[in-house]
N, C-alpha and C positions, 0 to 999 in steps of 0.2 A: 523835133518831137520832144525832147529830156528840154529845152529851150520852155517851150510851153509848160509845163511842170513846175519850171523855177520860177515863171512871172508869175505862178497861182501865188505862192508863197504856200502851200501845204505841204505838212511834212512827211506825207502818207500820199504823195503825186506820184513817186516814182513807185510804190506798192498799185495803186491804181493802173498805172500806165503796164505793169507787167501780169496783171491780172488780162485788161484789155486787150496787149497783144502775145498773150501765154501760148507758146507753142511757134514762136517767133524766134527763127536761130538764131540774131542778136542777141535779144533776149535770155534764152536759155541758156546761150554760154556767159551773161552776166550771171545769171544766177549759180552755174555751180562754181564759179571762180569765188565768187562771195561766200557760200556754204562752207567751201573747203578752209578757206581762208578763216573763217569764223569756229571753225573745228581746232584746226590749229593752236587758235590763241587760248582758245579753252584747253586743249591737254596742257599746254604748256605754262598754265597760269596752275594748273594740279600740280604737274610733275614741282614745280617751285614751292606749293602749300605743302606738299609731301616731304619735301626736301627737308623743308625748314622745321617741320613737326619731329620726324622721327631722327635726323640729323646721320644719316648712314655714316657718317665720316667716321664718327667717335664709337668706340669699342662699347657694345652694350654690358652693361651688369646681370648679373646672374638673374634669374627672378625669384623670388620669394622673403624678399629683405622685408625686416620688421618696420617698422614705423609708429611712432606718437599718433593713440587716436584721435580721431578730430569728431566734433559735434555728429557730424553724420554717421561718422562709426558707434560711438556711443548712441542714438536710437536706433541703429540697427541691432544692438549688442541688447535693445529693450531695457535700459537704463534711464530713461527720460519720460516713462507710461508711468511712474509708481507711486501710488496714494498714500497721502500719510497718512500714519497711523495702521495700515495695512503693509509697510514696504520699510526698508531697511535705507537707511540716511547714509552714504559714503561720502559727500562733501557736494561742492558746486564748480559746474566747467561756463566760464564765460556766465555767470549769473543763474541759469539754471542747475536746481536739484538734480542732484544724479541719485536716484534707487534702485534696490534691488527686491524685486519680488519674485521672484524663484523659493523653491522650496529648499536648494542644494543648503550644508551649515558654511558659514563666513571664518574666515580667519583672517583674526588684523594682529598684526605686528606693532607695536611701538613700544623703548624703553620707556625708563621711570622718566616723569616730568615731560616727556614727546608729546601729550596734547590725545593721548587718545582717550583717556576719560573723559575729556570737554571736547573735543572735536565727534567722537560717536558713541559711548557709552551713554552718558548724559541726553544727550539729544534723542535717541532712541528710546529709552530708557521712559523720558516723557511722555512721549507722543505713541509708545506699541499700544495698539488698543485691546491685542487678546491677553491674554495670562501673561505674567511675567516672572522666570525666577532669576536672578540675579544674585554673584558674587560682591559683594561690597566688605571688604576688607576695614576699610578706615569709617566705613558707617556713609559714607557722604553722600552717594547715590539716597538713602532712605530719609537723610534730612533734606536734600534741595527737589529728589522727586517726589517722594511720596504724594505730598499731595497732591500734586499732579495725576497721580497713581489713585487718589482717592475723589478728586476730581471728575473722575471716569466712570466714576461707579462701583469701586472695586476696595474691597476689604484687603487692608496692608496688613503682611505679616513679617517682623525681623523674629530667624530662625539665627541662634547665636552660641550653638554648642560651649561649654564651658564659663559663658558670662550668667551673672546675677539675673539678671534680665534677659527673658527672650519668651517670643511663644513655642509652643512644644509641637515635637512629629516623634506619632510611636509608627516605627517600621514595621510591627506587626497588625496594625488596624489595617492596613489591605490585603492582607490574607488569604483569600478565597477560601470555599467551605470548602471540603471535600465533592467531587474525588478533583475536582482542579487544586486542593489546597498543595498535593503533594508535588505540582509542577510549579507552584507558587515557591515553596519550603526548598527546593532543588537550587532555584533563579539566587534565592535570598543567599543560601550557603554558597554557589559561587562566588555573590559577590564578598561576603566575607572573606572566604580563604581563599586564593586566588592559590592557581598552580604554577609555580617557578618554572622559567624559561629554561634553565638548566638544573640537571640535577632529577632523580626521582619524584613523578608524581605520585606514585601509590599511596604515600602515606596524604597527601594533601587532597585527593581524592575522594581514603575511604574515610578523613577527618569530615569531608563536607555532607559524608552520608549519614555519620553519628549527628551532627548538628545538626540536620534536619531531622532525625526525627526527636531530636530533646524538644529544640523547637516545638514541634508536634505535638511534643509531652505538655508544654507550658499551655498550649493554645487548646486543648482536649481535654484534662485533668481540671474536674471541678475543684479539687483543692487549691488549683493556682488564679481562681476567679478574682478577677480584681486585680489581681498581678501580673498579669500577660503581656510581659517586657521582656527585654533583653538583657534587663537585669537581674532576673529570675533565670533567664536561662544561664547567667556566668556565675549564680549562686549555685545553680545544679551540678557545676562542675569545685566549688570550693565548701562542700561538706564535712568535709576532714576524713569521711568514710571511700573505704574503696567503689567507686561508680559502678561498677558492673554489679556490685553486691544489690547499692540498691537500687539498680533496673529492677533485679529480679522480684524483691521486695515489692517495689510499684505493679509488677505485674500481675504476682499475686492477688494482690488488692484492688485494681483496678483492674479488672478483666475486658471490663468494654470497651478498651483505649482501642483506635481505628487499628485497621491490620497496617499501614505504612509506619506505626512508630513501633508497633511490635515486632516488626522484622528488623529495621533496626536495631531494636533493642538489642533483639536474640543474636542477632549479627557480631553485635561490640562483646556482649559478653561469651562469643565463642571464640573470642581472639585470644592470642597470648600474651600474658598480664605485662608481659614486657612493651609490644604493640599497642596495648589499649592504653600505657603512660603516656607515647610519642603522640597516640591519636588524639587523647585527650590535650594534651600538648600545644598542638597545632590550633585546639579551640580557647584551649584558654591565653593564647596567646593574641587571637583574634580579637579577645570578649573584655582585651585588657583595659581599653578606653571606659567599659562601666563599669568599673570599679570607681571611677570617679564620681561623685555625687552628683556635681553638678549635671553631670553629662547621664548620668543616670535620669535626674530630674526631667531634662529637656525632652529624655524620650521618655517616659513614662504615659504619654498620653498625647493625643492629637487634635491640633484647634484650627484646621484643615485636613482638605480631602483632596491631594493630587490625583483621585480620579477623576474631577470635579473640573482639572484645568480646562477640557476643550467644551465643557458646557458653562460653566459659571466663570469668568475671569476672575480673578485674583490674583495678587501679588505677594512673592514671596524674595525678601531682601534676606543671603543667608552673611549675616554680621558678624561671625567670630573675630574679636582682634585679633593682629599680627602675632602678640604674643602669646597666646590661647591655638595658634595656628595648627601646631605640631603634635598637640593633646586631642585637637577636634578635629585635626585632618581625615580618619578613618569616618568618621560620621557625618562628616560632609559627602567625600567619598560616595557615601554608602546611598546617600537623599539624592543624589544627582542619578548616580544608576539607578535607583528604586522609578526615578521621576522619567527616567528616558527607557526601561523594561515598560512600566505604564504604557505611556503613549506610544509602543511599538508593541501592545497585546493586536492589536487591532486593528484598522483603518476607521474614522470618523465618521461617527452615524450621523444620520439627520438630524439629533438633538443636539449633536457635537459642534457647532458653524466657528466656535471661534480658536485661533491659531494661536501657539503658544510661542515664546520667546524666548529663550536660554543665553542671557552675559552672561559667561565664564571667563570672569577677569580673572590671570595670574593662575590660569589653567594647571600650571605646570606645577604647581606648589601643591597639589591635593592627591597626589601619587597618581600613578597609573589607573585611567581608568577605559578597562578592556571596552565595556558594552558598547560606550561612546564611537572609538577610534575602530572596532571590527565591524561595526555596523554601518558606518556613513556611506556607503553606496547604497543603500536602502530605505534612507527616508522619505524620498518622495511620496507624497501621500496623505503621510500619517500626519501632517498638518503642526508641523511645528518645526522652526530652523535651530539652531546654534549657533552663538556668535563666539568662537574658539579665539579668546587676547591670551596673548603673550610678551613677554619683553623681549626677546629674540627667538629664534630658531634652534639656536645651541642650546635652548633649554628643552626645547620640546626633545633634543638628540639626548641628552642626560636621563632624562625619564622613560621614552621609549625606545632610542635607538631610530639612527638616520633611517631602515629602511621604512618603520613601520610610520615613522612620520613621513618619507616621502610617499607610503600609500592613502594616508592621512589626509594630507595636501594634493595629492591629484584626483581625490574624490569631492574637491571643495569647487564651487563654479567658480567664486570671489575672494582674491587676497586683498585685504587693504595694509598697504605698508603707510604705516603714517610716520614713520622714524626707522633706520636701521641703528643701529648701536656697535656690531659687531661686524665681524669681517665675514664667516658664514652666512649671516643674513642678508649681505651688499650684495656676496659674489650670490646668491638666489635670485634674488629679483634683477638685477642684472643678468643673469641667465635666461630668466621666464623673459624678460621682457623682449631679447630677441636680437640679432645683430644686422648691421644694414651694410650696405659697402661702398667703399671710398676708394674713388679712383687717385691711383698714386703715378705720377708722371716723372720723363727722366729724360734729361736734353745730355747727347755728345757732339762734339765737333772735332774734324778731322783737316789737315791741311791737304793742299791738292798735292798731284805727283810731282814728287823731286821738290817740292820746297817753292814750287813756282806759281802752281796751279791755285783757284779759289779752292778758301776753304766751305766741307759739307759740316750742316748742320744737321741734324736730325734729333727728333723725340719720340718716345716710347712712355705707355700706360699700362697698366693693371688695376683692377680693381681687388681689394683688398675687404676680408670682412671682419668687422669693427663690432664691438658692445654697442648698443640703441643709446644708453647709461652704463657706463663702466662701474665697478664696483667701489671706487675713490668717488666718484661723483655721486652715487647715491648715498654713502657714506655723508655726505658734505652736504646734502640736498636741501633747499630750502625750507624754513621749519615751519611756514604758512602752506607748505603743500604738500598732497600725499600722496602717492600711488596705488595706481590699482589696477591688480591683473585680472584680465576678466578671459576663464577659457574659451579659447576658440575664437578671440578676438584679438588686437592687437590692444597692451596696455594705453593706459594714459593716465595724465597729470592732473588733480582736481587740486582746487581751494579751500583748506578744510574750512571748518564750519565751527567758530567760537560758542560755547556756550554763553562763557562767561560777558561776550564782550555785543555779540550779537543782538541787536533790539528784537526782532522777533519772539524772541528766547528769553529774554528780559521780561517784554512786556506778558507773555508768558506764564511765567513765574509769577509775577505780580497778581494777577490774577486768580490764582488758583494757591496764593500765600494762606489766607483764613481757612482753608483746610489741613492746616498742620495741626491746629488742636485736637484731630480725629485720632493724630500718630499717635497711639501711645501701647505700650510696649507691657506687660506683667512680670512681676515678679516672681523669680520660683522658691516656693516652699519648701524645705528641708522634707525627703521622705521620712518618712514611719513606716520602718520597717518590722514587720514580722517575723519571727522564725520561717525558715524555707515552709517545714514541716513542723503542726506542730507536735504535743507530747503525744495523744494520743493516736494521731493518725501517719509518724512519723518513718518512714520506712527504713530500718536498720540494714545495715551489711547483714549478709544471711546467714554469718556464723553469731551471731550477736541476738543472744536470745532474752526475754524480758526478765530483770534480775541478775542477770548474767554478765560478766564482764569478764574478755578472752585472759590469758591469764598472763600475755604478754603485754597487755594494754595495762592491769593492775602492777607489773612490774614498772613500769615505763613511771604509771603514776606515782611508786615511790623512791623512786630512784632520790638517790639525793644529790646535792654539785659535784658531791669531791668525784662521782664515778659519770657524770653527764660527759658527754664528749660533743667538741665545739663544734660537730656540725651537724648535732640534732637540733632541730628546727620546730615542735610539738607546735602542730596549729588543728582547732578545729573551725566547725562552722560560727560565725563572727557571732558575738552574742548580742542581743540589743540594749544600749543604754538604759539602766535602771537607776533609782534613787536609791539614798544612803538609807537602806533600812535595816532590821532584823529580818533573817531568811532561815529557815530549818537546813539542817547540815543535808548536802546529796554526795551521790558517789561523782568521782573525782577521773576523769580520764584523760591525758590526755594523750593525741594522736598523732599521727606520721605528717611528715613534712607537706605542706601547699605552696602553692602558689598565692596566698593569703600574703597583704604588704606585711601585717604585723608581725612580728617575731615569735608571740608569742600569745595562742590564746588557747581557749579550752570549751570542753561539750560536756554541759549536766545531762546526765542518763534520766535513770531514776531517780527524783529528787527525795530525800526521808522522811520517814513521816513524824511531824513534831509531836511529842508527848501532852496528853493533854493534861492540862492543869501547868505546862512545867512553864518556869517563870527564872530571868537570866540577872540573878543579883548583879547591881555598878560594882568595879573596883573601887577598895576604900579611896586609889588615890592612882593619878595616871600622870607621869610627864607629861605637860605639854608642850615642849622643846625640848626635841632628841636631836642631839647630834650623833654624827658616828665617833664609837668610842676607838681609843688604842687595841690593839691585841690584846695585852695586857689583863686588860682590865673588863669584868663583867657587869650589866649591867642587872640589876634586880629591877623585875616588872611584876607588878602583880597581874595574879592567873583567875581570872572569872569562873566558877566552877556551877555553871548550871545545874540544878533541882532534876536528877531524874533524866534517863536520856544520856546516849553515849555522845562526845565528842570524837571528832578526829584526831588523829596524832598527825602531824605532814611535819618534817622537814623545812626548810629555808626554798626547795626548790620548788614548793607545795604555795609558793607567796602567790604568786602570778596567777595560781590556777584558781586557788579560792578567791581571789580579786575579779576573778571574772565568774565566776559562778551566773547563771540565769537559771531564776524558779517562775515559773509559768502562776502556781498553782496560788503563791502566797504574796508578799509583798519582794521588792527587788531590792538587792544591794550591785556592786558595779564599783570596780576602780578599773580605770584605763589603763594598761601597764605602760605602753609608748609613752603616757601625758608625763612620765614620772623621768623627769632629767639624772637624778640620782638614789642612793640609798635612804638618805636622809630626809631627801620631801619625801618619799614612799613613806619611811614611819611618822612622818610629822600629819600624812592623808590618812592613817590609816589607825590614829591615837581614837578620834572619835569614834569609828567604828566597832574597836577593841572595848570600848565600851560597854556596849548591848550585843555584841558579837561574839561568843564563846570561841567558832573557831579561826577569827581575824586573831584575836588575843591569843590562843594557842602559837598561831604562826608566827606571830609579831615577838612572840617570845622567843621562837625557832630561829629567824634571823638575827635578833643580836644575839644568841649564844653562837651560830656561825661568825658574828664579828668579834666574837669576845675570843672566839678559840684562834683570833689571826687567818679568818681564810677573807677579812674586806680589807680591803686600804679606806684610809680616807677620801670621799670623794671618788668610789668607784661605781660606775654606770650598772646599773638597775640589767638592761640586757647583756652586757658582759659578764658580772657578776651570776648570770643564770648559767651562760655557758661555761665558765671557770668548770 
């Protein structure tokens, strides 16, 4: 039968043949001998695939070890979907762009000269296509991107607190009107005066509730139209008059003022006058930065609208130098919170489409800023990330303190470590990035018994768990490559990304080169300033009535040196620069110590009224080179004796005050007293005035008989000589 099968030569004879005689008990007991047999060799080719897969012999490792992502992890992590110019640039793995488009804010790590300006500031910085505001310290982001930034369609701005040049932002042009304006006023004075981690807040509290409603006063009071700065509010606090006097004052006279700065008002002036110094205190301490001109200047007025970022793009490059850092820091400070309260009023309307982008290079250098660091679990949404640089981690600990930075950083999706620098920073990312385990093996041998017998070998393992990167090794890590922890995934290793050296980037640039002539930056103007208030509509402390002058303020004014003691300080409200002219004699005040830098300055009340017809004869004859004399020796000056018309009598200590005199009504004279190094240029500035000036000449005579009587030295300072 199986014979005829093999001379077919078919190899499907013996399947035929048992089909043919199926039910054949030859037959059937070939077949399950075969089944079984064919069973067999298949478990037993498993049980070996199995064997050799999972290796039962060797001790398993715990589970859960960390690991280096690999390409699949990173698109699972949604790092390898993201468009440019919509997505955040963190380097390249194996030749593909790695991005980030989430909405969570970025923090990258790298010290000075680490590559993270030209590996993601720069590259970014190019190609974001919503709004951008960015830190640039040394300027160089706004000379190599800008026009890349104006290339896109987008009006470039460098904001540069303290330089010569910059465009201007007034923090009160977004405002709101009432009744929002007074949750607007509220936002603003926290960010001003921030409340101390330890220690009493009451007083820093009810200081922010006085500065909103002065605020209130600037931004509602027709008199301050045109003026509605910040710099008018830090002038409302350096009057030389006591402030509660003139609240009250204003109040009377402006009765329509809204009811949120009149309760204020009434608030500060029913505190006790001791209280209302500290509170006032706390603001003018705040309001110290505009005193600066410059910094005055730059906010005077606004050539942007940060409400503007998520409907119109633009760019805004904030430039202060390094050296200007510490003078502009508060108002840097201040435009970054203003610009991040903004864009968390709300969630993005339909007019709103495009997303905003915050570099915050050297983060840590602008102080604390609360809205930023409390708020990061909450911006999903509001359409705009943060790119939080740093040169290590121990800076972010010096400013906020470990814990509030580690809630800081576990609110962030993305860390890019592109350099560690420090030992803090190593042992972190060595930390985040996760530990794996290493099996550790251990061989003994023993002789057999009595010395005779073979000897046993045996070995023993453990697995042991290990840093992924130890904190030495990322210390040392490659400076072509950076790290990046991504939550909820395991880290991994990218290739940064050269600006400088990269052709894409290059040719780039090139391209979009002929739109630097667009950069270009303004100059700011010296203000002209006004009196706060002026003569007629000037609101007086309330004991201070018209013609009237208290009788301890007429003492004060005629005190003379020998009885001044060294740590009265007489300052009023600053006067404004006038020309060397003739002026009608006014009454003479001056007041209680400020917070004013000058030493020494003064407030015309009522100025007098010139006589008419009266006419101020020359001296026949005037030194014009005075030195300071000996004690000894007195000098003869002649005395200009005006027609008609009382002069003043002042003293030596009466120099200062009538040098600063300001007449509204008539022409202006004005000596600066600080510009004056000594006695001597004082009378060498003050020869021509004596001139046509009856009571410069009166004075000028008053001080050298104080030197002639031995109360100057030679070469004695103009404000020490005050305080003698």
């Amino acid at each position: 039968m199986w014979k005829a099968v093999v001379s077919d030569g078919y190899w499907s004879a013996a399947f035929d043949q048992a089909t043919v005689y199926w039910g054949h008990p030859t037959v059937m007991k070939l077949v399950q001998v075969s089944t079984v047999a064919l069973l067999c060799e298949i478990a037993l080719l498993a049980a070996i695939g199995a064997a050799i897969y999972f290796q039962p012999w060797k001790v398993k490792p715990p589970k859960g070890a960390a690991r280096i992502a690999t390409l699949r992890d990173l698109k699972k992590a949604g790092l390898l979907n993201g468009v440019a110019g919509y997505s955040l640039l963190l380097g390249r793995y194996k030749g593909k762009q790695v991005r980030y488009s989430g909405d969570s804010h970025v923090y990258v790590n790298g010290p000075s000269r680490s590559g993270k300006g030209w590996s993601f500031v720069f590259v970014n910085a190019m190609e974001w296509r919503g709004s951008l505001i960015a830190t640039d310290i040394k300027q160089e982001l706004f000379k190599l991107t800008g026009a890349s930034r104006v290339a896109l369609g987008q009006k470039v701005y460098l904001f540069a607190p303290g330089s010569f040049e910059s465009h201007c932002w007034n923090p009160l042009d977004i405002i709101s009107d009432w009744p929002r304006r007074s949750t607007d006023l509220d936002n603003l004075a926290a960010a001003m005066i921030p409340v101390p981690d330890h220690g009493e807040p009451f007083w820093s509290q009810t200081a922010r509730g006085l500065f909103a409603g002065v605020v209130g006063y600037v931004l509602d009071s027709k008199r301050m139209e045109g003026r509605r700065t910040l710099r008018s509010v830090a002038r409302m606090f350096s009057t030389g008059q006591d402030l509660a006097g003139v609240m009250k004052k204003i109040l009377e006279e402006e009765p329509d003022l809204n009811r949120f700065v009149v309760d204020r008002f009434n608030t500060h002036i029913s505190k006790d006058a001791e209280q209302r110094l500290s509170f006032e205190g706390h603001i003018a301490t705040a309001l110290q930065p505009w005193s600066n001109d410059l910094v005055a200047a730059v906010t005077s007025r606004s050539d942007f609208d940060i409400r503007e970022l998520r409907r119109k793009p633009f760019t805004v490059f904030i430039g202060t130098p390094s050296g200007d850092l510490e003078a502009a820091s508060p108002i840097i400070r201040l435009f970054i919170q203003q610009v991040h309260s903004v864009l968390m009023e709300q969630l993005p309307g339909k007019d709103e489409p495009f997303k905003v982008l915050m570099l915050l290079d050297e983060f840590y250098q602008f102080g604390r800023v609360p809205e930023i660091v409390h708020k990061t679990p909450l911006v999903a949404g509001y359409g705009f990330k943060i790119a939080v640089i740093s040169q290590n981690i121990s800076a972010l600990d010096v400013t906020y303190g470990k814990a509030t930075r580690d809630m800081m950083l576990g609110n962030m999706d993305i860390k890019l470590i592109v350099a560690s620098g420090d030992e803090p920073t190593s042992e972190y990312v060595s930390r985040s990035l996760g530990r794996h385990y290493v099996l550790r093996e251990g061989w003994s041998s023993s002789p057999g018994k009595g010395g005779m017998g073979l000897r046993s070998n045996s070995r023993s393992g453990r697995f042991e768990a290990e840093p992924l990167i130890g904190p030495d090794e990322v210390f040392r890590y490659d400076m072509n490559k950076s790290i990046v922890l991504v939550r909820g995934h395991n880290g991994a290793v990218l290739d940064k990304i050269n600006f400088y050296e990269d052709e894409e980037y290059i040719a780039a640039c090139n391209a979009v080169w002929h739109h630097r002539k667009s950069l270009t930056v303004p100059r700011l103007n010296s203000l002209e300033e006004q009196p706060l208030f002026d003569d007629k509509s000037a609101p007086k402390a309330a004991d201070e009535k018209k013609g009237h002058v208290p009788a301890e303020q007429r003492e004060t004014a005629q005190a003379t040196s020998s009885v001044s003691t060294p740590n009265s300080n007489p300052t009023v409200a600053a006067p404004e620069p006038a020309a060397v002219t003739a002026a009608p004699a006014a009454t003479i005040v001056v007041t209680a110590a400020s917070d004013t830098p000058e030493p020494y300055q003064v407030q015309a009340l009522e100025p007098a009224k010139a006589v008419t017809g009266t006419t101020v004869p020359e001296p026949e004859s005037v030194k014009s080179d005075i030195t300071l004399p000996q004690p000894a020796t007195a000098i003869e000056a002649p005395e200009p004796d005006p027609k008609g018309g009382d002069t003043i009598e002042l003293d030596s200590a009466g120099v200062v005050v009538a040098a600063s005199v300001h007449d509204d009504e008539e022409d202006d004279f004005s000596l600066d007293p600080p510009a004056f190094g000594s006695f001597e240029i004082l009378m060498q500035q003050t020869n021509a005035i004596a001139l046509t000036h009856p009571v410069i000449a009166r004075l000028k005579r008053a001080v050298e008989e104080e030197a002639s009587a031995g109360l100057l030295e030679p070469g004695t300072d103009l404000s020490t000589f005050i305080r003698a």
